[in-house]
ROMARFI-388583 format. One record per residue: x, y, z of N, C-alpha, C, CB in turn. Coordinates in steps of 0.2 Angstrom, whole numbers, plus 5000, padded with zeros to 4 digits. Glycine has a CB too. Example, Ala and Ser with C-alpha at 12.3 -4.5 7.8 and 13.67 -1.06 7.14 Angstrom:
506649725039506249785039506649845039505749785045 506449895035506849955036506450005039507049975029 
***
This chain:
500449945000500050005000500450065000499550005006 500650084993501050164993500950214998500850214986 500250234998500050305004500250265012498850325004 499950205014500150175020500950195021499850075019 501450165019502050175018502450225018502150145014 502150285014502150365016502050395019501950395014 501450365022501350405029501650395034500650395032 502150295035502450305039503050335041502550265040 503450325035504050355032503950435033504250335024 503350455033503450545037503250525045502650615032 502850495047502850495055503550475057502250455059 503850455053504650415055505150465055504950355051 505050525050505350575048505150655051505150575041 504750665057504450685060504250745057504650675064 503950725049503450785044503550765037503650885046 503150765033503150755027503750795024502450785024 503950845025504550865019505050855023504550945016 505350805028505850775031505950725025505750755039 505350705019505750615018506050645012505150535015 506050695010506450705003506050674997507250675004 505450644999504950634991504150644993505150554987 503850624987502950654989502950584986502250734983 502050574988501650504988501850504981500750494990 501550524976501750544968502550494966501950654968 502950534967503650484966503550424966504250504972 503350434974503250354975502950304971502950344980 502450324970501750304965502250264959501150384961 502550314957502950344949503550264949503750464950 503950284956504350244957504250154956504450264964 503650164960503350084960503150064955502850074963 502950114950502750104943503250094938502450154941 503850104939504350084933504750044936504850134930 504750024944505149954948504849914941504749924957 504049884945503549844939503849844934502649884938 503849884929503449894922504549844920503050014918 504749884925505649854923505549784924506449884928 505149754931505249684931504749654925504949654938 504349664923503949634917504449654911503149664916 504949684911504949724905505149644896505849804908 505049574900505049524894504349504894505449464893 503949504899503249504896503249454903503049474887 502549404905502749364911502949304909502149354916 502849284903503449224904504149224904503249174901 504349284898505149284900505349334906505649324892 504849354910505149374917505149334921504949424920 504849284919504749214924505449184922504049164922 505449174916506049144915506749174917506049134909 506949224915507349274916507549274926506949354913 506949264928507049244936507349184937506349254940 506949134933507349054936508049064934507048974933 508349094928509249104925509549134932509549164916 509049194933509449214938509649164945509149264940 509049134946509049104952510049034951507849054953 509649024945510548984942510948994943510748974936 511149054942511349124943511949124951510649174943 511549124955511549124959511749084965511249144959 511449004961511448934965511348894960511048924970 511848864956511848794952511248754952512448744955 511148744961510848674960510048694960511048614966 509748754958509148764958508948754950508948824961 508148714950508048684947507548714942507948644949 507248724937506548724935506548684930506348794934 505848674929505548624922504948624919505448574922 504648644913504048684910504048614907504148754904 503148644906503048594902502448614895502748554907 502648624889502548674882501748624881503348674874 501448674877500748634873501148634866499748684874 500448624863500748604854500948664853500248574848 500748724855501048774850501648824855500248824846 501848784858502548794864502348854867503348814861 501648844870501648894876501748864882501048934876 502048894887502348864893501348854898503048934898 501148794900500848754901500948754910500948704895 501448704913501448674920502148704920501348584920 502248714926502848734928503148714935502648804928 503748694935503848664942504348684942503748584943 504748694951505348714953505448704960505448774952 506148694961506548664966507148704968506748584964 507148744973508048764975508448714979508048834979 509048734979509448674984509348674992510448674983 508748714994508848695002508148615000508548785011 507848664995507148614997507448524994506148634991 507948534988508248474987508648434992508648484983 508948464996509548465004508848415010509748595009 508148455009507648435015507448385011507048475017 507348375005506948315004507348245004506648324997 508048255002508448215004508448185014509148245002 508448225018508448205022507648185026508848245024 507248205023506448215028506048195022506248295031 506148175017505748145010505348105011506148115005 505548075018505048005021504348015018504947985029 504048065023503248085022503148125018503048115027 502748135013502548205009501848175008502948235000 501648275010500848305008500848335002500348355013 500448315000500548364992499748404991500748304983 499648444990498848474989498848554986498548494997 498448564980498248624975497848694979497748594970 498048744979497548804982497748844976497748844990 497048894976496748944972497049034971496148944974 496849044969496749154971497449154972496349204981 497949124971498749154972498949204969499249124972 498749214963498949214956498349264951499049144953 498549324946497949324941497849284936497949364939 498349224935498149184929497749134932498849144924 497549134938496849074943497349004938495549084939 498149004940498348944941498448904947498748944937 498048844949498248824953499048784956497848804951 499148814961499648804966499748734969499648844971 500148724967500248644972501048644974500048554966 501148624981501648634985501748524988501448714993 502448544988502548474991502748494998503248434987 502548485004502748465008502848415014502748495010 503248425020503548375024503648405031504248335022 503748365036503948375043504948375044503448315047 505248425047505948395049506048365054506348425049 506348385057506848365063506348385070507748425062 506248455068505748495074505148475073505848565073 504848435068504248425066503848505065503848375072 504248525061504248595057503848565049505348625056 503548605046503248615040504048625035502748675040 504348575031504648605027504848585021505048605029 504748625015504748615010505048565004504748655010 504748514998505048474994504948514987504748414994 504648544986504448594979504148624976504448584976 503948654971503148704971503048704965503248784973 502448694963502248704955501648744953502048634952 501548764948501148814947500648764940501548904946 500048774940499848724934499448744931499548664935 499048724925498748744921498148724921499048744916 498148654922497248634924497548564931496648574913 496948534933497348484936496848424931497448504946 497248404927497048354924497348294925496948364919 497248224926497848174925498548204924497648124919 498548194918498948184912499548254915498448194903 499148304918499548374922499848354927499148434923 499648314931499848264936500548224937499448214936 500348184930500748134929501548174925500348084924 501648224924502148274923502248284929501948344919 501848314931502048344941502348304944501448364947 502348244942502448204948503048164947501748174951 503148164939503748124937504148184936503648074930 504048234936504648294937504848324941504648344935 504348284948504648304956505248254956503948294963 504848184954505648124957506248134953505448014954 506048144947506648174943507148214946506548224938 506948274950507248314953507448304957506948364953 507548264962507548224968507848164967506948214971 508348154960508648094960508148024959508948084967 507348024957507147974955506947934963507547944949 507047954971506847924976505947954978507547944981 505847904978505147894980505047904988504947824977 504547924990504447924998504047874999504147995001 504047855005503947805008503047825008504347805015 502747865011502047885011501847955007501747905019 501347945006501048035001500648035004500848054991 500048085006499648115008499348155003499848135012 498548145000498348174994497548204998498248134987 497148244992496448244995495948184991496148324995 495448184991495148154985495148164979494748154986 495348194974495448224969495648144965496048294969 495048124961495348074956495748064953495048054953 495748134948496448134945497048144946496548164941 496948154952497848164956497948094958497848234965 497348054963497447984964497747954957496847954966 497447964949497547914946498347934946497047894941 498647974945499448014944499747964949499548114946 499347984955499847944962500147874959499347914971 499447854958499547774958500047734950498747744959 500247774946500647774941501247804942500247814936 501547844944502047874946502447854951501847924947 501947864957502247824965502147764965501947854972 502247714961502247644961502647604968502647614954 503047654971503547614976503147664986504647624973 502647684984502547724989501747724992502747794986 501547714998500847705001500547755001500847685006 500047764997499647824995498947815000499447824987 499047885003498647885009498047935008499047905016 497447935011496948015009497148045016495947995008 496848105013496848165018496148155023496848235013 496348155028495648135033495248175033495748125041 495548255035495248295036494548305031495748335037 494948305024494548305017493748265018494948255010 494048185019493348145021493148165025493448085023 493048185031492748215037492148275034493248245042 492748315029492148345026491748325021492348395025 492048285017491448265015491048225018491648245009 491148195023490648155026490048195030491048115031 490148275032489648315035489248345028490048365039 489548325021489148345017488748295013489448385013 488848225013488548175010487948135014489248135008 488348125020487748105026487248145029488148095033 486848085028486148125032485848075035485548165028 485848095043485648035046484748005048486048055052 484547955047484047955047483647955054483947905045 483147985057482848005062482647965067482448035059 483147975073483147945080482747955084483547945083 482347905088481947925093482047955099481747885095 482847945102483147975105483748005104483147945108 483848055102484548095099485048065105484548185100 484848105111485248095118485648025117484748105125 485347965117485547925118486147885109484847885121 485647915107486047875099486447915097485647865093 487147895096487847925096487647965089488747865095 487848035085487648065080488148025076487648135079 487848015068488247985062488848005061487847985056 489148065063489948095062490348075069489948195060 489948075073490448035079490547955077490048035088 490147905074490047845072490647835066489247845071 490747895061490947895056491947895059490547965054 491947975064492347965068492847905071492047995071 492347875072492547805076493047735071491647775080 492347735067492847685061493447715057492247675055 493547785057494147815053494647785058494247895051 494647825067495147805072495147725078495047885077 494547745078494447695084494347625083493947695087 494547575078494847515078495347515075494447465076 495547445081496447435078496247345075497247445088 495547305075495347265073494947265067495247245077 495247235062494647235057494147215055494747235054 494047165060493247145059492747195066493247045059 492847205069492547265073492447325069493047275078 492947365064492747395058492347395055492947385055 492447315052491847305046491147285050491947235041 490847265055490247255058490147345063490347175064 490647395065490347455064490047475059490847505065 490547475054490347515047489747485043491147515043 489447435046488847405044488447435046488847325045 488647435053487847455058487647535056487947435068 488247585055488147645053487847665045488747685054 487847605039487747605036486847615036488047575035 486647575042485847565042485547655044485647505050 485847685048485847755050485847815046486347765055 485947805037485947835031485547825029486347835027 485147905025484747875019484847845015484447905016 485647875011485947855004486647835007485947924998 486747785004487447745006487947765000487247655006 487747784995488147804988488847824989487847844986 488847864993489547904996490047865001489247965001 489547815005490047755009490147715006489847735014 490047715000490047644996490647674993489347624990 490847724989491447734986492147754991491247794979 491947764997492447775001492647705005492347825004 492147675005492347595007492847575003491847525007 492747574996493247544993493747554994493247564987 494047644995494847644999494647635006495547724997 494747595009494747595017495447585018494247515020 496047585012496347575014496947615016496347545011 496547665013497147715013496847765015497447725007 496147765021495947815027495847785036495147855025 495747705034495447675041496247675044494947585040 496147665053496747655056496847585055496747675063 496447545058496747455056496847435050496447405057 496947465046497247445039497947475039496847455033 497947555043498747585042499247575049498847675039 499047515050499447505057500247505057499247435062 500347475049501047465047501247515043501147405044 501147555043501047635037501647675040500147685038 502147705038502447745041502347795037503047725044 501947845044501647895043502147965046501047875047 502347965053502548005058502048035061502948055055 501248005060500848025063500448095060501148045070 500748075053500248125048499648095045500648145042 499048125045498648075043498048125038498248015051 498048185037498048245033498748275029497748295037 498048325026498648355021498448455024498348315010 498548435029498348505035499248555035498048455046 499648495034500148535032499948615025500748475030 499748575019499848625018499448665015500348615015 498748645020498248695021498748765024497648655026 499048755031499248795034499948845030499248765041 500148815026500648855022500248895018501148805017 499648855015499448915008499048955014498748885000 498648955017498749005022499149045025498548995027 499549035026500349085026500449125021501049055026 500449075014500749105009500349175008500849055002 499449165007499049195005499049275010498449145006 499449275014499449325019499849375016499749295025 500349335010500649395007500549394998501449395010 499949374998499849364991499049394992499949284988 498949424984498349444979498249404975498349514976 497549414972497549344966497649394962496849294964 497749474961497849494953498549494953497549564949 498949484957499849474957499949434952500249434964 500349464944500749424939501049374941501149454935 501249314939501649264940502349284944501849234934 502749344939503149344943503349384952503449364938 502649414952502749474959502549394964501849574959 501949364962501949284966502649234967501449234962 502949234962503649214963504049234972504049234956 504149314970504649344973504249334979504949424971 503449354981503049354988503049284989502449384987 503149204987503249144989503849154992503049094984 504349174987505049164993504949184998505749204991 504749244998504649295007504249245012504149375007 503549215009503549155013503749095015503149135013 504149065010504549005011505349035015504748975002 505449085017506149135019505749135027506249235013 505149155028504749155036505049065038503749165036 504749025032504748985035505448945040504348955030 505948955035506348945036507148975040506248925032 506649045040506749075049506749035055506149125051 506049025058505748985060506148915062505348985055 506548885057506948825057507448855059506948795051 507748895058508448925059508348935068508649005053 507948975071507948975076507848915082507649025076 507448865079507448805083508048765081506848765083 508448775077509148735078509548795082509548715068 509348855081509848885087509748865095509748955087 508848845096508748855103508948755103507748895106 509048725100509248635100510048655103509148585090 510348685100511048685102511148715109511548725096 510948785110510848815114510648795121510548835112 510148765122509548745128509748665129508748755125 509748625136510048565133508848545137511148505139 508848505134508048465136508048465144507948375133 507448485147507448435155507248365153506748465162 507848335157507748255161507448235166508248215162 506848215168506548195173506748145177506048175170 507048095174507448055177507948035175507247995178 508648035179509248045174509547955177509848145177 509147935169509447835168509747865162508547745165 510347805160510847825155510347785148511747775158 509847765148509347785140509047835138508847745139 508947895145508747965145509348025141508647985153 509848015147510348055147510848045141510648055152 510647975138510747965131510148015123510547875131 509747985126509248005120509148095121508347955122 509248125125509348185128509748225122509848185134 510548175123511148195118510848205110511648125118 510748145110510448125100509748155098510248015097 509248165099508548185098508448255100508048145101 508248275095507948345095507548365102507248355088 507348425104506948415109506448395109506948465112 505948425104505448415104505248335103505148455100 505548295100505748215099506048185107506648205092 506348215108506648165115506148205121507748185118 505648235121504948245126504248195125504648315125 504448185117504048125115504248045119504248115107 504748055116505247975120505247985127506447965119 505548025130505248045138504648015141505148115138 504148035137503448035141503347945138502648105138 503347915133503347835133503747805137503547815128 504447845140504947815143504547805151505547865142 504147865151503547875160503147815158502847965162 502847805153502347765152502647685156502047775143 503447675150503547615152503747595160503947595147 503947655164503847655172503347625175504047705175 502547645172501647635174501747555172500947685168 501947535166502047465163501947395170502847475159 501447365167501547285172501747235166500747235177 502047195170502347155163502147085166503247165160 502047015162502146955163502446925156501446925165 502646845158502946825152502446775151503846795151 502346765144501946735140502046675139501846775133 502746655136503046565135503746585138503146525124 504046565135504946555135505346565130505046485135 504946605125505446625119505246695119505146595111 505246735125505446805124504846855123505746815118 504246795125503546835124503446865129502946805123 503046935131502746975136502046995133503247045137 501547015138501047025139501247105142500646965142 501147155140501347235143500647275144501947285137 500247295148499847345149500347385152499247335151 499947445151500247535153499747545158500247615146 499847565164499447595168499247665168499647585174 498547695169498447755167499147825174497447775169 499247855170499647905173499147965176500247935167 498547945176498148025178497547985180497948085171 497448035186496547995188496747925192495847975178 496047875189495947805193496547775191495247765191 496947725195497147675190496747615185497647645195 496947615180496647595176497047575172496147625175 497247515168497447495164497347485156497547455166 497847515151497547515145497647435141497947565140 497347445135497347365133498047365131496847345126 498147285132498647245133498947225127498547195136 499647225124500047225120500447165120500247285120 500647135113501147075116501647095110500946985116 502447095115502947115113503547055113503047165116 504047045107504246985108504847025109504246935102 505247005112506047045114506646985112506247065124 507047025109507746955107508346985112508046955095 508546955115509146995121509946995116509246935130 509846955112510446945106510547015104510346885100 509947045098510247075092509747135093510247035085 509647145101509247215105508747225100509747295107 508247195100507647205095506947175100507847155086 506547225099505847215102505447225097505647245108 504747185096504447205091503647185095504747185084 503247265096502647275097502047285093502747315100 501547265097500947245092500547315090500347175097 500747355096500347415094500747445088500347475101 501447445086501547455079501747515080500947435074 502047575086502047625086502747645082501847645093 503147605084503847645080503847635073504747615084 503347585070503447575062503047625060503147495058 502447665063502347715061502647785062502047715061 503047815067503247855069504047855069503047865075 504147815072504947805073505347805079505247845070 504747815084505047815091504647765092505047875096 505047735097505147655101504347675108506347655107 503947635107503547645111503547625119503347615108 503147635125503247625131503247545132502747665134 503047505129503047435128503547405127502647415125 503847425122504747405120504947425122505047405113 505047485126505447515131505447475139505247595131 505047455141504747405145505147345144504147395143 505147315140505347235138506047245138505047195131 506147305135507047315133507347305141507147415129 507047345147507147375154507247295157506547425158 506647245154506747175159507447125155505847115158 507547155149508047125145508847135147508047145138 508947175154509347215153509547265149509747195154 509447285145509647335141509547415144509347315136 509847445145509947505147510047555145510147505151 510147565138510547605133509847615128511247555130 509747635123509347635117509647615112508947685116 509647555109509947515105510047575095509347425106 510547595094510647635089509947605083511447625086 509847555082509447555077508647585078509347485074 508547585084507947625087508047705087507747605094 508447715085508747805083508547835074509847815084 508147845074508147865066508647925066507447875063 508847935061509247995060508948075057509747965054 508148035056507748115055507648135060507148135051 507548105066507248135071508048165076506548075077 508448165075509148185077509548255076509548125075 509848275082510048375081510548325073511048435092 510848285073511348285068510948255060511948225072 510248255061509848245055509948275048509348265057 510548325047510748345041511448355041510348405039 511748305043512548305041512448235035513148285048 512848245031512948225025512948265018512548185025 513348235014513348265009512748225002514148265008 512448294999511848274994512148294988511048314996 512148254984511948274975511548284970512148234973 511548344966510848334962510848284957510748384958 510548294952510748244949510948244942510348204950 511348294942512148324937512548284942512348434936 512348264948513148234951513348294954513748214946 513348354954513548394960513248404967513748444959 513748424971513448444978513348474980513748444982 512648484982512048524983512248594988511448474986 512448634987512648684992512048734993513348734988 511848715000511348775003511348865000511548785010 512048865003512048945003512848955001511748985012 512748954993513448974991514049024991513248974988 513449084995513849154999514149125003513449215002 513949095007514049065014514849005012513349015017 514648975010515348935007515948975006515148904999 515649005000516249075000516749095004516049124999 516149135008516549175013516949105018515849225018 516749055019517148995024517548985019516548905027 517548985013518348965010518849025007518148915003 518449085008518949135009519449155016518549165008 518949135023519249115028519949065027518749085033 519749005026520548965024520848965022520748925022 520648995014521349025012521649095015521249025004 521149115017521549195021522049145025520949255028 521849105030522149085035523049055031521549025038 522849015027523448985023523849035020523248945017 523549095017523849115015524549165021523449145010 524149185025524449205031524949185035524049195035 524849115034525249085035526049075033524949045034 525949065026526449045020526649115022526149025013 526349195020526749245022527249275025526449275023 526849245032527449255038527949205038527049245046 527949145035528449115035529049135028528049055035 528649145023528949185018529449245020528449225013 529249285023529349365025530149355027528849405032 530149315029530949315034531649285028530949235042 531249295022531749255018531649295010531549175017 532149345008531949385002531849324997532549444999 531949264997532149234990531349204991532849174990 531149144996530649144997530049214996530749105003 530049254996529649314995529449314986530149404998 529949324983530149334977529649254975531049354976 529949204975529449154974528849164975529449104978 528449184981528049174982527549234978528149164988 527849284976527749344971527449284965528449394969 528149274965528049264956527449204955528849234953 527249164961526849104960526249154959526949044966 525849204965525449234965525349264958525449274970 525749294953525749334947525649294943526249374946 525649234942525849174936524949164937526549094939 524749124944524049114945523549134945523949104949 523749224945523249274944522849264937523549334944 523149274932522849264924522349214924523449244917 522649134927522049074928521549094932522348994932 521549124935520949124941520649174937521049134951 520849224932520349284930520049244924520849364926 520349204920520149164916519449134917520449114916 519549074922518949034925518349084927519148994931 518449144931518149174933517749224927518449204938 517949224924517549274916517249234913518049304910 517449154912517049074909516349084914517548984912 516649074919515849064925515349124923516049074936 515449184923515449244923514849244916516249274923 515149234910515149244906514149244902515849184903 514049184905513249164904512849204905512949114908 512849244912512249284917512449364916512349264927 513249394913513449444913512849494909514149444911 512649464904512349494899511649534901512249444894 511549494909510649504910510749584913510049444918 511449584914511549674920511849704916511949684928 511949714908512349754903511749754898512949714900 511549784896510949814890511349824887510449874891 511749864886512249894878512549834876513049964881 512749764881512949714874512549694869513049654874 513049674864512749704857512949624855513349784852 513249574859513349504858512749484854513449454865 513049434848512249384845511949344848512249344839 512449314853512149264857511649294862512749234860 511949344865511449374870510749414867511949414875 510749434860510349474857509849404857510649504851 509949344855509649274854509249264860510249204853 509649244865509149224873508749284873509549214881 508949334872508449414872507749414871508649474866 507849384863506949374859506849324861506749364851 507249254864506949174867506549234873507749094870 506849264875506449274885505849314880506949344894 505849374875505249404873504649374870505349454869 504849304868504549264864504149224867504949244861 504449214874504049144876503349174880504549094881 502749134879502049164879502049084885501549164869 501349114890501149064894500549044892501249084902 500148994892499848974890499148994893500048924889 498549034890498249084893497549024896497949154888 497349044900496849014905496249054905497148994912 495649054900494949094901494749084907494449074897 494649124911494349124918493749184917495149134925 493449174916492749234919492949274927491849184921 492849344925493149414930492649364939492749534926 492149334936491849314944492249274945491249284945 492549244945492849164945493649184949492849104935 493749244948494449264951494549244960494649344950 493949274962494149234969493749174970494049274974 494149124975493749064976493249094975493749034982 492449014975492049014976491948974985491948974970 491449024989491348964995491048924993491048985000 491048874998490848794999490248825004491548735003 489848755002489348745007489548755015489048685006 490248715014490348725024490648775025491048665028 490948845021491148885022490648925025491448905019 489848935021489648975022489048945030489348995015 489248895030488848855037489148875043488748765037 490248875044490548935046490348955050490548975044 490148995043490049075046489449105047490349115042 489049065047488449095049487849115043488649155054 487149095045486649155040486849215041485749165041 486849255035486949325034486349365034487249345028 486049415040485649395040485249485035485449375047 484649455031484549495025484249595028483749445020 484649635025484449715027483849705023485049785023 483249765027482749805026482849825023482449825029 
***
């Protein structure tokens, strides 16, 4: 807002002709920023931004996708931190489309994941043109592309058939899960419950609904719920096509599912809410580019300060046993409070042995209120090759060792937490390693940053070598002459590197080459999307407007 920003800049100036300009300039000003960033049109400024972004960092990525008459169509892009995260935290991804970002009303779709902190953090971003299969099945074979061809272990989608049919073509090595939340809503819009004699007494059809998504870990208990709620609809139509996947929303069917306890795609509900905080839908492609970085830049604020307060801060230990004051060391905090409180649980724990081969019967006693015991779990323990394996199934989905195997581990002697129960994503040391794209080089976060650490070294060496030089004219003169010989190579290389991106900040070259990419960036057209002036902002949904309430009609 020009005037907003004016006015502060004079109350900061303490009077309008302290800023040295009028609202006017400003206006003027803002007006030829713009008109210079467009100045190839939005797709060669779009483009012109990703050379830059190359420019800048090697390993960032982009990839179009042209129609028959080469207009840019699907668009997808990847810098090297989100390449760096997805290498380490690639396990889990939600992937999901939101609207209004944009004035081309092209839909947005964002890959994301959880880290270390169980932080929202980014795998990659696309911007589409319709969401049809076949626009899918691009998206989703130019995400693995980009990522070395590794598949994740789970995806998280909403119900969108065509995105399902893409999943299940593409992600052939990966457990495709629905977004809960999605079904829930559609279940408050599809259901209608037939009329009880007693409300009070008869559970409502979305608690009943509720219950079959979370509450069995058996599946024939499932299936004789999901019968008897069946009788409580008028129209079964809606439960009929979501029985089909039971498999990929009910809990006893994903007992073995490694999830991390994601079971929506709520993640990146709450990013396009972020993002949307600094976006308009009549923002050109490229002003949404630069305002996604500023949200993707929060985000990873955010991350930067909880690796500061992980190094910083050490965790309270409640009880200080050497599997505490271990797991303390290796796990994040918010990870080792998790282990902590299973670690209390397994202190509540009664245990009996089952046979002679290592079987336990473990219930957890309540920690709050009556004593009362939960249901009972059988866990086998091997004392050889420190392995326990529980029925509740909690660390195959999460990755932390449950109060029940922690339990068996305690009767096994074992007093340590055996390394293979440590995953390395939930650990402060969760991103040491070196990554490659897939040119084969090493993926470098922050290349300034590199720099400046390898200008430190060689300052240091060079320093070195000096002082030792100094005390010897002959050794000086050497060391001259080697500097003066090396100088020409390093101007060389550096004018090569140089040579590609120099042209975007020199207008007067008169190169043919560079005159060529000039009209490629003025040339290239995006492929236009008729949208009707109503249709720019969402449409509400029935549940939005239930919300928020009748509006109630002016006299």
């Amino acid at each position: 807002m020009p005037k907003a920003s004016h006015e502060v800049a004079c109350r900061r100036a303490s009077g309008k002709f302290n800023v040295g300009y009028t609202l006017t300039d400003q206006k003027n000003h803002l007006r030829t920023k713009r008109q210079r960033e467009m100045a190839y049109g939005q797709a060669g400024s779009m483009l012109k931004f990703f050379r830059d972004k190359i420019a800048e960092n090697p390993s960032f990525q982009y990839h179009l996708q042209l129609d028959c008459e080469e207009h840019i169509a699907n668009i997808f892009w990847v810098d090297a931190k989100m390449l760096l995260d997805y290498a380490h935290f690639g396990d889990v991804v939600t992937f999901d489309t939101t609207f209004g970002t944009n004035k081309e009303y092209r839909p947005f779709g964002i890959f994301l994941g959880l880290n270390q902190f169980r932080e929202t953090t980014i795998f990659g971003a696309a911007l589409m043109f319709d969401e049809t299969r076949d626009s899918y099945i691009w998206l989703f074979e130019t995400f693995l592309a980009a990522h070395n061809g590794r598949q994740p272990r789970t995806i998280y989608i909403n119900q969108d058939a065509a995105m399902g049919g893409a999943i299940e073509k593409v992600f052939t090595e990966s457990y495709h899960g629905l977004c809960t939340f999605h079904i829930m809503q559609n279940d408050v819009k599809h259901l209608t419950q037939v009329g009880v004699e007693d409300e009070e007494k008869e559970p409502h059809i979305l608690t009943d609904f509720g219950a079959c998504m979370y509450g069995y870990e058996d599946k024939a208990a499932f299936e004789e719920a999901f019968d008897n709620m069946r009788l409580k609809v008028h129209k079964q139509t809606w439960l009929d096509s979501i029985y089909k996947v039971k498999e990929k929303w009910v809990e006893c069917y994903m007992r073995d599912v490694f999830s991390l306890g994601v079971r929506s795609t709520q993640l990146s509900e709450s990013f396009n809410n972020a993002l949307k905080n600094h976006l308009k839908s009549d923002f050109h492609i490229l002003r949404f580019l630069m305002h996604f970085e500023r949200t993707v830049e929060v985000k990873r604020t955010k991350e930067l300060e909880s690796e500061f307060n992980a190094r910083k801060y050490i965790p309270r230990i409640k009880m200080f046993t050497p599997m505490l004051v271990e797991a303390s060391k290796v796990y994040t905090s918010i990870i080792f409070e998790a282990f902590q409180g299973e670690y209390e649980r397994s202190m509540a724990a009664c245990c009996r042995v089952l046979d002679g081969n290592n079987r336990f019967v473990v219930a957890i006693a309540s920690l709050h209120g009556d004593l009362e015991f939960e249901e009972e779990r059988i866990v086998i323990g091997d004392p050889l090759t420190k392995t326990v394996s529980c029925s509740c199934g909690m660390f195959n989905r999460t990755g932390i060792l449950c109060g029940h195997g922690l339990k068996v581990l305690d009767l096994m002697n074992i007093k340590t937490l055996p390394t293979h129960y440590v995953l390395k994503r939930w650990t402060r040391e969760a991103r040491n390693g070196s990554i490659e794209d897939k040119e084969g080089r090493k993926v470098v976060e922050n290349p300034k940053l590199e720099a400046q650490l390898r200008y430190r070294d060689l300052s240091h060496q060079f320093h070195n070598v000096a002082h030792r030089a100094a005390s010897s004219p002959q050794c000086c003169l050497l060391l001259a002459n080697a500097l003066a010989s090396v100088a020409p190579s390093i101007q060389e290389i550096l004018n090569a590197t140089s040579a590609m991106y120099e042209p975007y900040k020199d207008k007067e070259n008169v190169d043919p080459n560079v005159q060529q990419i000039d009209e490629l960036l003025r040339a290239a057209r995006l492929k236009k999307k008729e949208v009707p002036a109503t249709k720019l902002r969402r449409k509400q949904t029935w549940l939005d407007k239930l919300l928020k309430g009748k509006r109630i009609p002016l006299k």
